[in-house]
Residue, then its C-alpha position, 0 to 999 in steps of 0.5 A: x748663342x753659337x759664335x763661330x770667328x776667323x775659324x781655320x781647321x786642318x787636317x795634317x797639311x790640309x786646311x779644310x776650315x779658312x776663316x769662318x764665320x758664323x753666328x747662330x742666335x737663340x731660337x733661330x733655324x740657320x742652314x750651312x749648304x754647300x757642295x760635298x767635301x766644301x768642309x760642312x761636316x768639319x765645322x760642325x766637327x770643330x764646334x764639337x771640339x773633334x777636330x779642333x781649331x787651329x786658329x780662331x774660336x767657337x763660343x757657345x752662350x758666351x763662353x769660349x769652347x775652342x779648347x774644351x773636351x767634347x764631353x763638357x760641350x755636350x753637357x753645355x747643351x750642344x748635341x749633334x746628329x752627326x753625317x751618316x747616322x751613326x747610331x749603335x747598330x747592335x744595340x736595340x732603339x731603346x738603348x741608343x736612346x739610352x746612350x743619348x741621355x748619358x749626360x742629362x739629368x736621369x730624373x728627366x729620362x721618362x719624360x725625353x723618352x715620351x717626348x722622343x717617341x711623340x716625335x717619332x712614334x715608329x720608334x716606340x714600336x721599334x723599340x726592342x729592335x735592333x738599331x742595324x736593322x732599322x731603315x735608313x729613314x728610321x735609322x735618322x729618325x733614331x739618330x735625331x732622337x737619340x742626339x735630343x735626350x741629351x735635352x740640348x739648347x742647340x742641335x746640330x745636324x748633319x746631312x738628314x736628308x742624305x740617302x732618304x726617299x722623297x717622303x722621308x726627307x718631307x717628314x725629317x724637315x717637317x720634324x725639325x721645323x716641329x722641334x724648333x718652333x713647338x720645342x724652342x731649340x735652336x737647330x744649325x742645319x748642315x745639307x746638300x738638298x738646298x731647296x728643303x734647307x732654305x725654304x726651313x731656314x731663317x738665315x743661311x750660308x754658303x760655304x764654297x772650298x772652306x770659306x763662306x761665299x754668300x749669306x742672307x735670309x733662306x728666302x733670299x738665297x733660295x731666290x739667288x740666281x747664284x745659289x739657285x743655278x750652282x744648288x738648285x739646277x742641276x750645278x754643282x757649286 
C-alpha cells in the first residue's frame, strides 16, 4: 500500500532522512520506533508531502505522491494524526470533527460521525465542548477521531501515547487495535513506547539518526536483546 524508497529529506543544510525504506501492506499494523529526534515524525511528514523528499520517492497504492500537494494525499485516503494533537483548541469537538471530514464525502458525514463517537463515546458527551479544555487523553482521542472522518485507507499516527497516563495509553492501543482489525485500516504507528507498539505491530522498524537500523516482526523486535536493552531497559537508543 504505502512504498517508501532511498527516501532523504533535509531541512536546510541538515539531512534528517538518509535513505529510507519502508513498505506498509494493506491490512497490516507497522510500527517505526526510535529515540526522540531519530527523524520519525519527519517521515511521516515527507509522506504527507510537508517536508518533501529531497531524493527517493513515496508511492501510495501505486501511485508516486513524492511531489504532489498535501491536500491531494489526503483525498487518496491518507490521514495523519500528527505529534502533539494538534487539534483546533477553540473550536468545539464537534467542529474539529467537522474539519477532519472536509475532504470526504458529505453524504457519509453522519455515519463517520457515529462511528467516531462509537470509538470515543467521551467525545459524544463532549461534543459542544471546546477542544483546548479537553484532557490531554481526550484531546488524542480527538486528534485520532477527527484524522479518521476523512475515512482513510491509511492512518498514520504520531506519538499517541506521548505525555498519557498508564491507562490512557492501554485504551488508545486497544483503539487502534480495534480500528485495524474491526474497520480494516491499515495503521503506520510512529512511538517511543517500544513495548506497547511491538507488542500491537505486525512488523516493525528501527529507526536510529535518519536510517532504519533493524526490521522484523513485533515479536522479534520485542525479543531483540538489541531492541530490548536500548527501547525497553531503561536505554535510550
Amino acid at each position: 500500500m504505502l512504498r517508501i524508497s532511498g527516501v532523504h529529506t533535509f531541512y536546510g543544510n541538515i539531512e534528517a532522512l538518509r535513505g529510507i525504506d519502508i513498505e506498509v501492506n494493506e491490512g497490516e499494523i507497522v510500527t517505526l520506533i526510535g529515540a526522540n529526534g531519530a527523524g520519525k515524525s519527519t517521515l511521516l511528514m515527507t509522506v504527507c508531502g510537508n517536508p518533501r523528499a529531497t531524493h527517493g520517492t513515496v508511492t501510495f497504492e501505486g501511485r508516486d505522491i513524492t511531489r504532489a500537494p498535501t491536500h491531494d494525499i489526503i483525498r487518496l485516503g491518507i490521514a495523519q494524526s500528527p505529534e502533539g494533537r494538534r487539534i483546533f483548541p477553540h473550536m468545539t469537538v464537534m467542529e474539529n470533527l467537522q474539519m477532519g471530514a472536509v475532504t470526504a464525502d458529505p453524504a457519509h458525514f453522519d455515519e463517520d460521525l457515529e462511528r467516531a463517537f462509537s470509538l470515543f463515546p467521551i467525545l459524544a458527551d463532549r461534543r459542544s465542548q471546546r477542544g483546548g479544555t479537553l484532557s490531554g487523553g481526550e484531546q488524542q482521542m480527538l486528534a485520532i477521531a477527527r484524522a479518521l472522518m476523512s475515512r482513510p485507507r491509511l492512518l498514520l499516527l504520531d506519538e499517541p501515547s506521548l505525555g498519557l497516563a498508564p491507562m490512557v495509553v492501554k485504551k488508545i492501543f486497544e483503539i487502534i487495535n480495534e480500528i485495524n482489525e474491526q474497520r480494516g485500516i491499515t495503521v503506520f504507528l510512529v512511538e517511543q513506547n517500544a513495548y506497547h507498539a511491538l507488542r500491537l505491530a505486525h512488523r516493525a522498524y528501527v529507526m536510529v539518526t535518519g536510517k532504519i537500523t533493524l526490521t522484523g516482526s513485533g515479536a522479534d523486535l520485542l525479543a531483540d536483546p538489541e531492541v530490548r536493552a536500548a527501547y525497553l531497559e531503561g536505554g535510550h537508543g
